[in-house]
C-alpha positions as CSV (number, residue, x, y, z in Angstrom):
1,X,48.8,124.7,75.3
2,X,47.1,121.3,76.3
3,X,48.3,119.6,72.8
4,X,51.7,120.9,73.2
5,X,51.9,119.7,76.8
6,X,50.2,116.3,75.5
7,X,53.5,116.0,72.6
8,X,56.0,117.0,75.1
9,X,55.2,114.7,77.5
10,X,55.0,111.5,74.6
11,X,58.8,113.4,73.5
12,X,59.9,112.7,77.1
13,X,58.0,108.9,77.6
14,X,59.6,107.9,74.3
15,X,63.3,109.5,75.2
16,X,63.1,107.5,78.4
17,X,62.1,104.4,77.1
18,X,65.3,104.7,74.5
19,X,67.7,105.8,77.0
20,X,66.2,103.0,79.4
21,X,69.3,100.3,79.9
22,X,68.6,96.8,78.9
23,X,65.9,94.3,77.1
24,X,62.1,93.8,78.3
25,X,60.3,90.9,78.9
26,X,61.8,88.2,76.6
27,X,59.0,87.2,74.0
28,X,57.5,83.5,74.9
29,X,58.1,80.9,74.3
30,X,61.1,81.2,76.3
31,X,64.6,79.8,75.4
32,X,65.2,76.7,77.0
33,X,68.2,77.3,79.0
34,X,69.3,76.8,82.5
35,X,71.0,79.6,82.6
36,X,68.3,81.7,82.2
37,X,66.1,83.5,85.0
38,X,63.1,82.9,84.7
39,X,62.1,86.3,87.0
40,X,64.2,88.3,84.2
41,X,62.6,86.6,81.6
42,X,59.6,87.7,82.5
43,X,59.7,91.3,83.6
44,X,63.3,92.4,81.2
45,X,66.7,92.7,82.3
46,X,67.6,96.2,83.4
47,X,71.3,95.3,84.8
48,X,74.5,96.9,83.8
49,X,75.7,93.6,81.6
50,X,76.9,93.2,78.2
51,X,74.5,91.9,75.9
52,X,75.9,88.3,76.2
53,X,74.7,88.1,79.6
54,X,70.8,89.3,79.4
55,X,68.6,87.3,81.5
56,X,71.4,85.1,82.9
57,X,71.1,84.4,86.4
58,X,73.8,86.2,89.0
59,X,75.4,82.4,89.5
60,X,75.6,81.7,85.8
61,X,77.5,84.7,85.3
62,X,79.8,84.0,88.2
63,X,80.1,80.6,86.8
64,X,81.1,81.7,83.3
65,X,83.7,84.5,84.4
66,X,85.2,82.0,86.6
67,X,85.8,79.7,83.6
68,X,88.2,82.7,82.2
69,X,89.4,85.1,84.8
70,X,92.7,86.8,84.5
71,X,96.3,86.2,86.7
72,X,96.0,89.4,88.6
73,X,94.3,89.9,91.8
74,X,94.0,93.3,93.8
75,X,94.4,94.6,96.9
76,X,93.0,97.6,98.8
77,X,93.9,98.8,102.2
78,X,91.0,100.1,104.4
79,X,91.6,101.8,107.2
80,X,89.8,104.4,107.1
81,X,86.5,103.2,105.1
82,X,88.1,104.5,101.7
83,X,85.4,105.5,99.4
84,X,87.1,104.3,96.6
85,X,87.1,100.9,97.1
86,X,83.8,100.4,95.3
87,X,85.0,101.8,92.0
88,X,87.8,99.3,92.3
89,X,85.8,96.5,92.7
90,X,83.8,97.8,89.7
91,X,87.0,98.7,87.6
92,X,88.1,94.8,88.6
93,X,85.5,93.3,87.5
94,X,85.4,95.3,84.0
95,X,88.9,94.2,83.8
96,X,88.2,90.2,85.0
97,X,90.5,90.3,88.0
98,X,90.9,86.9,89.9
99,X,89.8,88.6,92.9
100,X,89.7,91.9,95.0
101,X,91.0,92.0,98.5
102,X,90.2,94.1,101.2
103,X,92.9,94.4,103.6
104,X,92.0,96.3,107.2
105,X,88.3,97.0,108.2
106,X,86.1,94.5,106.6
107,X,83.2,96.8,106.2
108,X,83.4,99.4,102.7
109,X,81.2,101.3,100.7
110,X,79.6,99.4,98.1
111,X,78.1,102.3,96.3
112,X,80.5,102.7,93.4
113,X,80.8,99.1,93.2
114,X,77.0,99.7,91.3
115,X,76.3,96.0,92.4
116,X,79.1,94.2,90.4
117,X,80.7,92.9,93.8
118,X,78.1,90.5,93.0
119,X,79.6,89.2,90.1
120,X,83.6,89.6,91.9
121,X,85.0,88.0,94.4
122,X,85.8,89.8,97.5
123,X,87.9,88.6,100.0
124,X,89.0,90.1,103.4
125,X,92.1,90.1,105.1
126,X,92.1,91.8,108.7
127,X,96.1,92.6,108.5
128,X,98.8,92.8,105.9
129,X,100.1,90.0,107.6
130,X,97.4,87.7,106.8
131,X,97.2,89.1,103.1
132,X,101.0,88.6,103.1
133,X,100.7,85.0,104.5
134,X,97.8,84.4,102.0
135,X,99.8,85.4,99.1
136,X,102.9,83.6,100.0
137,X,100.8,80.3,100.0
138,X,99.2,81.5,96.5
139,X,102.6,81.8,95.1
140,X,101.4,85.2,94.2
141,X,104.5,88.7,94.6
142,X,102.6,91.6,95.7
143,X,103.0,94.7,93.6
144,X,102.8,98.0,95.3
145,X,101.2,100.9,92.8
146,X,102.4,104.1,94.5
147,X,104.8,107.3,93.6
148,X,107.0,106.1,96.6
149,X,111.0,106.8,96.4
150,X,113.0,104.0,94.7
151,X,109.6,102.9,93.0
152,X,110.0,101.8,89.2
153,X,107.5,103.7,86.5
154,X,104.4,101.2,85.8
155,X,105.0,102.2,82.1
156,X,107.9,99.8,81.3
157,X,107.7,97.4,84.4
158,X,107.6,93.6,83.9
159,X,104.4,93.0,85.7
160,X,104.1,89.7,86.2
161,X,101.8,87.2,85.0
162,X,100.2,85.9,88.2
163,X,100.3,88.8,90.9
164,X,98.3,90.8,93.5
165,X,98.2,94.7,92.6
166,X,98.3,96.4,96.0
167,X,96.8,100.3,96.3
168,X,97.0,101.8,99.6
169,X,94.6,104.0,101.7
170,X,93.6,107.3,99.6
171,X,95.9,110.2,101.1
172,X,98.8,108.5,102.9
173,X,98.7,105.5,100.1
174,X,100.8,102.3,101.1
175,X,101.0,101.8,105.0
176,X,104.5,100.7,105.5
177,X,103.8,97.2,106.6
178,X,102.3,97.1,102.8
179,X,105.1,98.9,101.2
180,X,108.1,96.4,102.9
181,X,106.2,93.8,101.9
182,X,106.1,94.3,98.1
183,X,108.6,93.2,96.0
184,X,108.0,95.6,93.4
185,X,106.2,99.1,93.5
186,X,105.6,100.7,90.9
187,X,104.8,104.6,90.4
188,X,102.3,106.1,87.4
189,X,104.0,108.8,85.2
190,X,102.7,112.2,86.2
191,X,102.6,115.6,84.1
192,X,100.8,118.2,85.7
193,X,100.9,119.9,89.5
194,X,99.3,116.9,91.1
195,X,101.9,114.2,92.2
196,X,99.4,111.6,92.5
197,X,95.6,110.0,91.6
198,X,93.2,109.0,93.6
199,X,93.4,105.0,94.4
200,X,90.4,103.8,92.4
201,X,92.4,105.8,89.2
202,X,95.5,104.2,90.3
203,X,94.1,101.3,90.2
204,X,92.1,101.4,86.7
205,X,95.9,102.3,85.6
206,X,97.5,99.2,86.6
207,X,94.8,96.9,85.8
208,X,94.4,98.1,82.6
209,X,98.4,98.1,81.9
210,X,98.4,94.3,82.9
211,X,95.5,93.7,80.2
212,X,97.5,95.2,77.8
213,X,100.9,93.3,78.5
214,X,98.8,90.0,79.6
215,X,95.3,89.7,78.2
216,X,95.8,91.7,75.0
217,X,99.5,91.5,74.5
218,X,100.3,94.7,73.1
219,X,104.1,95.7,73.7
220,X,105.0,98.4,76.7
């Protein structure tokens, strides 16, 4: 019984080593690159990054992805401390969006965001007016994503190349001060009993149909 318990505990050390995320300590001598942090070099690199990024330091990343980020920006509304704001922040910066904005109570809950808000930039708007006023002076049409009456289907809409996708609260989705100021909304095509997502789906929806039409530019 004592072997056994000996092998099945090496099984479990070795299986959590190989599911482990990441690289260990970099062997010496150590690249000589600014870039490079020197606390990750020497105790591994654990974070959730591709493998382009190990051992970069938080502002060299930043630094790189701002060289290339994408035309979109998105918008949240928060009134009520919506939970799904940190997968959206995550799904944006998988995605590369310019920016995500948080329009209402400036406090949300980073815990889907798994630390990338970090690596995005977050900015916070109090009211839709400000957000409105900001986008105007941006030069930047704010596109509604909601299954709202005399929206158009997200599926064959011209999205346009520099824009700010807007999601409303989860439940009541787009406040109407948010939905009057849109100039396009757009509804995703539903099939089942549900007639809606939640808003960090929503949102992983229209970011990803702008990367197709934009970044990747695959047809409708």
């Amino acid at each position: 019984m004592r072997a056994r318990s000996d092998t099945l505990a090496g099984v479990e050390d070795a299986q959590q080593v190989e599911d482990e995320v990441g690289v260990g300590p970099h062997p010496q001598p150590w690249p000589d690159d600014p870039r490079l942090d020197p606390e990750l070099l020497a105790h591994g690199d654990r974070r959730n990054v591709v493998d382009a990024y190990r051992y970069w330091s938080v502002e060299a990343i930043v630094a790189d992805l701002d060289t290339r980020r994408h035309g979109f920006h998105v918008a949240v509304e928060n009134w009520k401390h919506d939970l799904n704001i940190g997968t959206v922040v995550r799904t944006a910066n998988a995605f590369l969006a310019a920016e995500v904005h948080i329009v209402g109570n400036r406090r949300w809950n980073r815990r889907g965001a798994m630390v990338t808000d970090r690596y995005q930039h977050v900015r916070h708007h109090p009211t839709v007016d400000d957000l409105v006023a900001w986008a105007a002076a941006e030069d930047l049409p704010l596109v509604g994503i909601d299954n709202l009456p005399g929206s158009v289907p997200l599926e064959t809409a011209e999205l346009p190349r520099r824009c700010v996708l807007v999601l409303g609260q989860e439940g009541p989705g787009l406040s109407p001060a948010m939905h009057e100021a849109c100039g396009l909304v757009c509804s995703i095509a539903m099939f089942g009993s549900t007639r809606s997502v939640n808003a960090s789906v929503a949102a992983a929806v229209a970011m990803h149909t702008w990367v197709r039409r934009h970044a990747l530019g695959l047809p409708s």
